[in-house]
C-alpha positions in Angstrom: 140.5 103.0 131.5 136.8 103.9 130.7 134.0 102.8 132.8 131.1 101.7 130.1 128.0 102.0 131.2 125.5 99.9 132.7 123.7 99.7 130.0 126.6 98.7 127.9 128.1 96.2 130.1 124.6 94.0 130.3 124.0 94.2 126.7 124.6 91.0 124.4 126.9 91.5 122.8 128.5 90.2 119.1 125.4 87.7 118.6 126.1 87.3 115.2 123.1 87.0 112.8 122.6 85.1 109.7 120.2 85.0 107.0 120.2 82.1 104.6 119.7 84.2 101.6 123.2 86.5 102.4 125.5 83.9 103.6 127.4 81.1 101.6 126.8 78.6 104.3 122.7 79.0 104.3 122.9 79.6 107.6 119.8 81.6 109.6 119.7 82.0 113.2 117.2 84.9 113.1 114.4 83.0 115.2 116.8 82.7 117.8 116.6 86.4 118.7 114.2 87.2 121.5 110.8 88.5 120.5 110.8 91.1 123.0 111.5 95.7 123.0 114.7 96.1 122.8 117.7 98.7 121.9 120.2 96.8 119.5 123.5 98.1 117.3 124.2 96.9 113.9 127.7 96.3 113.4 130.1 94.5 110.6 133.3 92.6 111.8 136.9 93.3 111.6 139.6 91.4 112.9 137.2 89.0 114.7 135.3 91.8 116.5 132.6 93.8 115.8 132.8 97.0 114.2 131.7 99.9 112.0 128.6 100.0 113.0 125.7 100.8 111.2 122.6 100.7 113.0 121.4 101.7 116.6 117.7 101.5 116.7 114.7 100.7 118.9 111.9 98.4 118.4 108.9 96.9 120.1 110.2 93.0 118.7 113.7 92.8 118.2 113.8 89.3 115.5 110.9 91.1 113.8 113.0 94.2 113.4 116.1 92.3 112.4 114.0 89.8 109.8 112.5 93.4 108.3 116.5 95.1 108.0 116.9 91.6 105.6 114.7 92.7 103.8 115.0 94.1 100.2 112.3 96.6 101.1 114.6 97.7 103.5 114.0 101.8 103.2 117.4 103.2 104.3 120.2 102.5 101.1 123.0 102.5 103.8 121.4 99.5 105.7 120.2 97.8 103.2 123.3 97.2 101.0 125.4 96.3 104.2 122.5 93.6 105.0 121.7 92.2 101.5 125.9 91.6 101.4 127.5 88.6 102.4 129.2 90.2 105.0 128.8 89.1 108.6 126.9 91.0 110.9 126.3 90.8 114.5 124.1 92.3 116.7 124.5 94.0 119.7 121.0 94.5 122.1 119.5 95.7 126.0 116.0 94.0 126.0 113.9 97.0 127.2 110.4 94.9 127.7 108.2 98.0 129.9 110.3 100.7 129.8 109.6 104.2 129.7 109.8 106.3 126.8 112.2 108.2 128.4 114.4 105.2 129.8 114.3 104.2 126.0 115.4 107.5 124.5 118.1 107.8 126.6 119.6 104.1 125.9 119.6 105.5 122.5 121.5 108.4 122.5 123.9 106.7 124.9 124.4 104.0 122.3 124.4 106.5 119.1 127.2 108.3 120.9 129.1 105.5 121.8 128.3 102.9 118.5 128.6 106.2 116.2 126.3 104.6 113.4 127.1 104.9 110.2 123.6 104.7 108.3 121.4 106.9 111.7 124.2 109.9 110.4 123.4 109.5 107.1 119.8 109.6 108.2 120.3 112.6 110.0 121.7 114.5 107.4 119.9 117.5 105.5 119.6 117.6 101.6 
């Protein structure tokens, strides 16, 4: 079997995130989420776990980040018609508060290659 990494095992994983405007129930749990740097995943669900993700992404204040995503100004199409949907979503994240740049960049690309996002390929691709 293979070993995840430490960054992978202490993550939080499958918090799933609600936003009364996208769910039947009116639920919103997004001021639960810590206001602190953090690397987080994106992700649908499927059989009762997460999956397809869609996101993996850095930022400085993780509800912030998440409350902007629900947002119809959202700037990247892929994200923003998976998060305006009714679908749920969850959240995956490694609070980061004072690390380095480079500690950051490579949570990231260990994530990327391990989440395989969806919406950061479409980003990534030239036109």
């Amino acid at each position: 079997m293979e070993q995840r990494s430490k960054t992978l095992r202490e993550k939080v994983s499958d918090f799933r995130i609600y936003k009364a405007d996208n769910n039947l129930d009116e639920k919103d749990n997004l001021d639960e989420l810590p206001e602190e740097a953090a690397v987080y995943a994106i992700s649908g669900r499927k059989n009762g776990t997460p999956a397809n993700c869609r996101l993996v992404n850095y930022a400085d204040n993780l509800r912030e980040a998440i409350k902007r995503h629900f947002s119809t100004a959202e700037p990247q199409p892929c994200l923003r018609q998976f998060m305006q949907s009714i679908k749920i979503k969850t959240v995956d994240y490694l609070l980061m508060p004072g690390a380095s740049e480079e500690e950051v960049a490579a949570v990231l690309s260990e994530w990327k290659t391990f989440y395989k996002p969806e919406c950061n390929e479409q980003l990534n691709q030239v036109f």
